[in-house]
N, C-alpha and C positions, 0 to 999 in steps of 0.2 A: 524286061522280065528276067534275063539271065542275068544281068548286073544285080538285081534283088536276089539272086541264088546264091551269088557267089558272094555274094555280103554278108546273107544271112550264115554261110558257112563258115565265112571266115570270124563272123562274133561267137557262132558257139565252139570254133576253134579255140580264141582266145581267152574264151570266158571258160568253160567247161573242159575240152579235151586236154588241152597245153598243164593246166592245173592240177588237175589230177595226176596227168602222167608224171608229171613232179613230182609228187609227194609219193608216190607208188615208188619211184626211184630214189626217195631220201629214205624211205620206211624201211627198201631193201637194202641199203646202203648201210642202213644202223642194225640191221639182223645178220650180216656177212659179218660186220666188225663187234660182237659181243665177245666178249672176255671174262672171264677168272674175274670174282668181285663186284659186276658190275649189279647194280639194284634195277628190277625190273618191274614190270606190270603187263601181266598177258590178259588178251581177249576176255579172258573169264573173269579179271579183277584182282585176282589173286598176284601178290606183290612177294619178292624176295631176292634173296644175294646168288650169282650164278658161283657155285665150286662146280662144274662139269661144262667143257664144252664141248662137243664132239659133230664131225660136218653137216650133219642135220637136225639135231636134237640136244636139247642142252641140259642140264640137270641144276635144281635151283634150291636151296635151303628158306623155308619160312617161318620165322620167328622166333624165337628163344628156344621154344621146342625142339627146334634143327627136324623138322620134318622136311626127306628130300622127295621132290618131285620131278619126273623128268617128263619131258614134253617136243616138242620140235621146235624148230624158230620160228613159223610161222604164224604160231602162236603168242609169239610176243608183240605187244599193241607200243609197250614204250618203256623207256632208260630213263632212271634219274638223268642223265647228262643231256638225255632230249630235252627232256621236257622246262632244264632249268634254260638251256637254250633260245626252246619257243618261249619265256617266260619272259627273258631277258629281250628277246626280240621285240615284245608285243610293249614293253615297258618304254622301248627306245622310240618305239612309232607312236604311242601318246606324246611324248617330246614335243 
């Protein structure tokens, strides 16, 4: 009975917990290193180039308009340089 505990913990370790805390710590990993320039897409959809970035909150231009908006980083969902990344990742594991 405790062999079935400790197995069944250890598959939603591997399967669930380990997985996620990965990407929690790749997601924070790409919000500490944002820069000057880089193109974004936060939680809301809303996509643009950062000119401002300051230790918790960044400031980002959207469109030809140059309307700025500032916001925090935890609000950023993803980077062009992610996503061409995961893209380029996902491309290699069809291979």
């Amino acid at each position: 009975m405790i062999l079935m505990l400790v197995l069944m913990f250890a598959v939603f370790y591997f399967f669930i917990i380990r997985p996620e805390n990965k990407r929690k710590k790749k997601t924070e990993e790409m919000r500490s290193s944002l820069s000057i320039g880089d193109e974004i897409v936060t939680i809301g959809g809303i996509t643009g180039k950062i000119v401002q970035v300051t230790e918790d909150t960044i400031t980002f231009e959207t469109g030809e308009d140059r309307v700025r908006i500032q916001t925090k980083k935890w609000a950023v969902s993803t980077t062009a340089k992610m996503e061409a990344a995961e893209a380029e990742a996902k491309g290699k594991k069809r291979k």
